[in-house]
N, C-alpha and C positions, 0 to 999 in steps of 0.2 A: 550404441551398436547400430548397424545398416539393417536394414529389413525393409520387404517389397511392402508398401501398405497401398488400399485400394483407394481411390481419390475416386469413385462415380464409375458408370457404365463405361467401358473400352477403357478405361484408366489404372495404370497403375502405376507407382515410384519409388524406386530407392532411397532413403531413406535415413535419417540418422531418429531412433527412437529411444526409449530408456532401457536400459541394461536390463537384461534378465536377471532375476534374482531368485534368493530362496526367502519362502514365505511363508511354507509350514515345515518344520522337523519331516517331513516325509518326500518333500520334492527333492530333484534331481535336477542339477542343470548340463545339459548336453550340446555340446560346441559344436553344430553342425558343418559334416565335410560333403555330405550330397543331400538336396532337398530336390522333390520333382517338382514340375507342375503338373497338376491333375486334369485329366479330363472334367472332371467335374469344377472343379476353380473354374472353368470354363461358363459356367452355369451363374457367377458369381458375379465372372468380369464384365459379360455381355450385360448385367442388370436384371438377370433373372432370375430373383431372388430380393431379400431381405436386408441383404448384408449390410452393415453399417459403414459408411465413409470411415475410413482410419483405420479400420479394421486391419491388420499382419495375419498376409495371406500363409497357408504354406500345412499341409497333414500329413504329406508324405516326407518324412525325416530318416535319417541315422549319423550318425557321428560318435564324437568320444566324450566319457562322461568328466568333465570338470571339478564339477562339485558335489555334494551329498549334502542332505539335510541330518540334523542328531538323530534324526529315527530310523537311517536308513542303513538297512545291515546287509542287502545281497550283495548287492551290486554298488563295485567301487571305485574310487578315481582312477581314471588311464584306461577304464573296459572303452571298448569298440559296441555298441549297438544300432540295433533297430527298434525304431519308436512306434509302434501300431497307433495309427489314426483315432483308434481308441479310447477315450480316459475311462478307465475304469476304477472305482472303488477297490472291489477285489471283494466283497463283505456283502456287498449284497444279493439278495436273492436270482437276480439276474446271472448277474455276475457267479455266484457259486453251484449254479444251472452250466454254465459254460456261455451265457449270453453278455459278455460285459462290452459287444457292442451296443444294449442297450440298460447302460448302468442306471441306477432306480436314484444313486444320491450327487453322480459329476455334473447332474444338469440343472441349473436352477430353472429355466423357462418353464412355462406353467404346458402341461400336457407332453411334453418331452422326454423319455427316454432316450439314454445316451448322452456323452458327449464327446467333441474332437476338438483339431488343433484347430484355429483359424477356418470358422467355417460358419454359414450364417445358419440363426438358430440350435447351432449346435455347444452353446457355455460361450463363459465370457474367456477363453484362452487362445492365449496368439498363438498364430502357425509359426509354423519353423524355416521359412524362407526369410531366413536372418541369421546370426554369426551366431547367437545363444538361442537354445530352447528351452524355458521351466518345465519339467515333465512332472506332475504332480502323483502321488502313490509312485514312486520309482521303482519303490521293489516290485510293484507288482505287472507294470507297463512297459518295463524295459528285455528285450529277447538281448543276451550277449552273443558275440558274433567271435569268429579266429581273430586274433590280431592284424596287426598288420593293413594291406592296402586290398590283399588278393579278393576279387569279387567284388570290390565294389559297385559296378554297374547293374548286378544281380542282386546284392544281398540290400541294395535300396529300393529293390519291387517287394520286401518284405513286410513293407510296414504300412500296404493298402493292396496294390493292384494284383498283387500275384494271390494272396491270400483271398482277393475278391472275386480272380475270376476262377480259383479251385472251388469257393463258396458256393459259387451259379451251377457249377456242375454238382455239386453234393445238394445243393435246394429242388434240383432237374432229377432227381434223384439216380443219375448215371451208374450205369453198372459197366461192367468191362463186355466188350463186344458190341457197345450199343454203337450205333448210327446217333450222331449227333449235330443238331443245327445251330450255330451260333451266329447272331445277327448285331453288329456291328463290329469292326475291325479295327477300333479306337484301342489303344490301350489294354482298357479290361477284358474285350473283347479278344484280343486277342493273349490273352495271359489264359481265357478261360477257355480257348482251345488250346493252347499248351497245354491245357489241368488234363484234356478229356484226353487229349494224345497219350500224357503219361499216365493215367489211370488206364491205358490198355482200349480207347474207343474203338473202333472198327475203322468208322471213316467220320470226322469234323466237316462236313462245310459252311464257312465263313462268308457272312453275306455284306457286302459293302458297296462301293460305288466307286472310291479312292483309289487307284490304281497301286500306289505308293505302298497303301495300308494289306492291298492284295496280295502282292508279290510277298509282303512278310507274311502271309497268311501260308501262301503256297512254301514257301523256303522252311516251314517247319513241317510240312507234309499233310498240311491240310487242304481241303480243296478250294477252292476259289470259286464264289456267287457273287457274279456283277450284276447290281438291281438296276444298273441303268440299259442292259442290254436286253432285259424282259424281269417277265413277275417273276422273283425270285423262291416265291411257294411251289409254281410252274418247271422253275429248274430242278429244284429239289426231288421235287413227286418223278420227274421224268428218270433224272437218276436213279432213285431207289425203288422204283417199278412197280412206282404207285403208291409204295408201303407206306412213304412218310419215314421219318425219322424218330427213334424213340424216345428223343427228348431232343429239348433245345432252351438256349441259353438268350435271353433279354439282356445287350451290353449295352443299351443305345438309352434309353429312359426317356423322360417327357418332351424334348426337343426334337422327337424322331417326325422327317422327314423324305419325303417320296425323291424321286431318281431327278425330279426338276425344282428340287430345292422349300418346296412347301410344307409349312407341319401340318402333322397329322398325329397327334400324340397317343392315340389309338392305333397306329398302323401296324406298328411291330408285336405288340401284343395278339392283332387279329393274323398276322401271319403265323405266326407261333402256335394257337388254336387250329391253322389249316394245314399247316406240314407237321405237326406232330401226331403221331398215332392211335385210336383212340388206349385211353386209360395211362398213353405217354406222360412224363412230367415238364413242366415248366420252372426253371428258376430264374426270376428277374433279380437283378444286380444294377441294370440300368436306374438311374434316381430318378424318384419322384416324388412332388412334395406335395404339402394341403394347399401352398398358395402359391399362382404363376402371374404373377402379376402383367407377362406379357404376351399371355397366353391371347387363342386369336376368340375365345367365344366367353359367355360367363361361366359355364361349368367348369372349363377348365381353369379358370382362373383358379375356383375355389376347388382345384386340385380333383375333380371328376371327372375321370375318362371314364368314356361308355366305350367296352371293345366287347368281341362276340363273346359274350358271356353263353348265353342258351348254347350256343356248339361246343364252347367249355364243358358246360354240363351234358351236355347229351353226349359228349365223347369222352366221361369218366374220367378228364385228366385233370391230373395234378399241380398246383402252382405253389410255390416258397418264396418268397420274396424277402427284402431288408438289407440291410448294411451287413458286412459281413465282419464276427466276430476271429478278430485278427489272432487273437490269441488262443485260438481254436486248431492250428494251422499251423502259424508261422518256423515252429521248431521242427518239426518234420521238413516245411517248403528249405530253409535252411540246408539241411543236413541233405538233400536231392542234392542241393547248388553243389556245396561242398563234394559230394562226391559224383559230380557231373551229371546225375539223368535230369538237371531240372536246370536251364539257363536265360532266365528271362529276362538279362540283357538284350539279347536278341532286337529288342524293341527298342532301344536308344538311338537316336539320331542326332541328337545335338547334347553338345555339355560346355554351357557357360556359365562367365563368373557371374555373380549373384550382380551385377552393378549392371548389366544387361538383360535382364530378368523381364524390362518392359517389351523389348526388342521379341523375346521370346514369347511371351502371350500373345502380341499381335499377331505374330507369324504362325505360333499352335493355332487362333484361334481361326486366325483366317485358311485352316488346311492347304495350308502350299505344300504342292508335292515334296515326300520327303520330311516333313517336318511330324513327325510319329512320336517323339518323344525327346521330353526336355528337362534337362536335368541342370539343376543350378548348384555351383561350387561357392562356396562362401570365402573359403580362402584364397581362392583362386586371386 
């Protein structure tokens, strides 16, 4: 079968690899009709990260189910789903918490909690930007979706990004009326002002620099913060007349960088401490890992950012942070799509066949105007 595999930093290729297959009585194999690319893939492609040469990129999935394994009783051949980036057991303690983004038994690597599709340090399981996906524990991994085609553009944010960025706002610990800050305008970024809009916020401002990424920011009725045209803590405080916002959302993670392109992987976290209110909350969603191997100092290498901690403390507020547990979510984010209050297509801008997949990473990675989101068809 074809599938995007990663050959080195800025490299990726189509691919002919071995079939998916079934391996335990319990897996699932799912014939992908939309895979994304992730923001975070991004993290991957650039060499920022661990990931192994060969590795079959690809977490964000849905399609129709193929096959079943003997053990598997919900979910049956010809269902329509969505795949949460997720592997979970289902059984374990994590998992029977409602935490099975960080399952205690899908991950072999040593200090690891969790696992996902195609992702470095995250199990040894290929992503789904390829024609077949083994989804392992099927019954318990799989959301079933209407039949049919309808929504597809939407019900393919289900199985990471839209889930992730309602997650930032419930970590932010959002209530309805708040004043909410969200800083970056990538993707989950802006899924997790979609979350705040529809949970009833007051007013979202979205902080970016992308023109592209802004306007979608503005077109669902959130406000628009350009960090390249002053400090964006500055515009915020001025808008809200000094108060601060009562929570805001981290979408951006350890590659965050200032309005002339330098990291600072501290920077948005210490803005976040300055525009949010004291005893406000914080939920990061943005990733970050223990090792950045292109990180510019040695702390950060070994995954230590120093951000304004003491004004954290002295202003009593709160932070949540982690992968967001997709199966927490997803059936509710679902059932909005379906009955229209929740459409987080909105954010697609390109949809090619899986055989141009490398075309797409380059052009995601390199932020050319317009390029917001990219969605890969296997059948196409």
């Amino acid at each position: 079968m074809r599938a995007v595999v990663y050959r080195g930093p800025n490299q990726v290729e189509v691919t002919d690899v071995p079939d998916a297959r079934i391996e335990r009585p319990t897996d699932v194999l799912v014939r992908i009709t939309t895979t994304n690319i992730c923001g975070s893939d991004l993290h991957m492609y650039e060499g920022r990260t661990s990931v192994e040469e060969g590795t079959v990129f690809g977490h964000e999935n849905m399609g129709v189910v193929e096959e079943v394994g003997s053990a598997v009783t919900r979910i049956q051949v010809g269902d329509r789903v969505s795949v949460p980036f997720n592997i979970a057991c289902g059984t374990c303690r994590n998992c029977l918490s409602g935490w099975t983004s960080f399952c205690l038994r899908t991950n072999p690597t040593e200090g690891m909690a969790g696992a996902a599709y195609g992702y470095a340090n995250m199990g040894p399981y290929d992503g789904g930007q390829a024609e077949v996906l083994r989804v392992p524990y099927g019954d318990v991994n799989l959301l079933e979706l209407p039949e049919g085609t309808e929504h597809e553009n939407d019900f393919t944010m289900l199985s990471d990004i839209f889930p992730t960025g309602w997650h930032g706002t419930e970590l932010a610990g959002m209530r309805e009326g708040d004043d909410v800050a969200v800083f970056g305008a990538g993707p989950v970024g802006l899924m997790a002002a979609h979350s705040a809009l529809i949970r009833g916020a007051s007013r979202v401002f979205v902080v970016d620099k992308e023109p592209d990424r802004l306007r979608l920011a503005e077109s669902i009725g959130a406000q628009a913060v350009d960090l390249s045209a002053g400090d964006p803590v500055e515009q915020i405080t001025e808008a809200t007349l000094g108060r601060g916002v009562d929570c805001g959302v981290e979408a951006v993670g350890y590659q965050a960088h200032d309005a002339s392109g330098e990291e600072h992987p501290e920077l948005v976290l210490d803005n976040l401490v300055s525009v949010v209110r004291a005893t406000g909350g914080i939920g990061v969603v943005g990733v970050y890992l223990p090792e950045d191997p292109g990180a510019r100092d040695e702390a950060a290498r070994q995954g230590r950012i120093g951000f304004d901690y003491g004004s954290f403390f002295m202003k009593g507020q709160h932070m949540g942070t982690g992968q967001a547990p997709v199966m927490r979510y997803n059936r509710q984010l679902r059932d909005l799509i379906v009955a229209g209050r929740a459409t987080p297509g909105f954010i697609v801008s390109h949809e090619l066949p899986l055989e141009e997949a490398a075309e797409g990473y380059a052009r995601f990675d390199a932020r050319e105007d317009g390029w917001t989101k990219v969605l890969l068809r296997p059948g196409a």
